[in-house]
N, C-alpha and C positions, 0 to 999 in steps of 0.2 A: 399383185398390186393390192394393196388393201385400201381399206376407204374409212375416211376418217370418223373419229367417230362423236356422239354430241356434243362432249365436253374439250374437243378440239375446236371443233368451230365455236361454240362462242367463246372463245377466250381469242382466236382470229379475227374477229367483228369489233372492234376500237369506234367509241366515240367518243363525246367531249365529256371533262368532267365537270363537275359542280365548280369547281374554282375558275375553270376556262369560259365557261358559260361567263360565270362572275366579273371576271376582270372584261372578256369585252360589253356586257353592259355597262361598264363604268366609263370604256373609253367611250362610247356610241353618247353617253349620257352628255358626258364631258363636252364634246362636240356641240351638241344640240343645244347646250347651255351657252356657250361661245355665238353658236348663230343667234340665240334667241336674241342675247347680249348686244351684237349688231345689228340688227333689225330694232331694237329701240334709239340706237346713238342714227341710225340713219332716219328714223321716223323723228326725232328730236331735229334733225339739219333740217331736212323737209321743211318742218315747223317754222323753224329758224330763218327759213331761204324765204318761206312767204311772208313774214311779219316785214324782213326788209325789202322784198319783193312792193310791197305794197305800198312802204313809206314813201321811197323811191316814185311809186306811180303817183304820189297825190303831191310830193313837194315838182316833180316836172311838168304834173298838169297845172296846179297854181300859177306856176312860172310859162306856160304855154297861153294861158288865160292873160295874162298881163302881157306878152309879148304882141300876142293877137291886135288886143285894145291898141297898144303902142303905135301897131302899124296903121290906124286907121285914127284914131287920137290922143297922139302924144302928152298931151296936157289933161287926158283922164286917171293919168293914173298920179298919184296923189299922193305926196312926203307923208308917211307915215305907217303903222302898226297896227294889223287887225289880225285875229287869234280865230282861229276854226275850230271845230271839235267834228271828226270825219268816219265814219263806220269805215269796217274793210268788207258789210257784205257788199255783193252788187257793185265793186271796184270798177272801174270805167262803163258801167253799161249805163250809167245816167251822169249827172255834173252835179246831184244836189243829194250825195252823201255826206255834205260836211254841212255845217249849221252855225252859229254863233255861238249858242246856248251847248252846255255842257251834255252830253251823253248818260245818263244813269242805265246801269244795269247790262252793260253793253262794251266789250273793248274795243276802245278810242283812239284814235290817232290824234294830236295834238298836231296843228298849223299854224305857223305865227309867220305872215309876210311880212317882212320889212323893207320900205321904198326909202332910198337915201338920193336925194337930187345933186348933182355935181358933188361927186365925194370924193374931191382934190384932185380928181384932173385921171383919175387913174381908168384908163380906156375910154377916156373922151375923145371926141377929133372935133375940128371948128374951133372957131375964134368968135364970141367965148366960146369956153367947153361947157358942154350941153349935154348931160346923159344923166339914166338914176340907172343907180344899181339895185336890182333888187336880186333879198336873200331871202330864200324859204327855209325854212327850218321846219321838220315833222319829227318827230319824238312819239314813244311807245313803248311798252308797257310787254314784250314777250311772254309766253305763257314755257316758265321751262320743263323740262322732263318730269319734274315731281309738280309740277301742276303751280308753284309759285311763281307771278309776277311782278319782284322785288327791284328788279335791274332796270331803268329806262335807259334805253338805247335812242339816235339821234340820228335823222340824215341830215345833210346842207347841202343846199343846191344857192348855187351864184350867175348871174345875170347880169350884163352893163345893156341898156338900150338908150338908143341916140334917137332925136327924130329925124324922119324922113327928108332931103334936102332938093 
């Protein structure tokens, strides 16, 4: 039996070369760039889900606020148009994140309720028909992936209230 000798074993001993190294760096890279890639379109939805997230909570509490009044005094709430300007910090933990006066320096949520009194019979009941419809509308301002706020996007929320008989 003989035994090998040094120039037999290392040329038995195989490992990777310079090009196999190479190519799976590039696919591992490749990859990493795909997730990084998903991880900003999902961090964009996030964003996305709470701007409307939010709109949503201020045009159903406007509309929760006048419902309220309705049931307790129907004739306080009053034909006409009045315009909010509404922060999204602090979202439902008070009722006086919206204000009359404009917001500076600050992303706004835009409120505009509007109270229409018997508007042609449509979800009325009684004789006469007796109801107001009111529409909230909140509009805003999104911050998208590259940091611009060029797009207003819009909720609308609708409501018929009757008085109590």
């Amino acid at each position: 039996m003989t035994t090998p000798t040094r120039t037999q074993v290392t040329r038995d001993e195989r490992g990777f070369t310079l090009a196999e190294v190479l190519l799976a760096t590039a696919i591992i890279l490749v990859g990493l760039v795909a997730v990084a890639t998903g991880f900003q379109f999902a961090t964009s939805g996030v964003a996305t889900g709470r701007g409307e997230t939010v709109a949503v909570f201020l045009a159903e509490q406007r509309l929760e606020q006048l419902k309220t009044t309705a049931m307790t005094d129907y004739d306080a709430i009053a034909a006409g148009t009045t315009t909010e300007f509404c922060l999204a910090s602090n979202i439902g933990a008070t009722s006086s994140n919206c204000q009359g006066t404009a917001i500076t320096n600050a992303p706004a949520y835009t409120r505009v309720t509007t109270v229409t009194i018997n508007p042609g019979g449509t979800g009325c009941t009684g004789a006469p028909l007796l109801c107001k419809r009111i529409h909230v509308n909140v509009t805003y301002r999104p911050v998208t992936t590259s940091g611009d706020a060029s797009q207003t996007r819009t909720v609308d929320v609708y409501a018929v209230v009757t008085p109590r008989s």
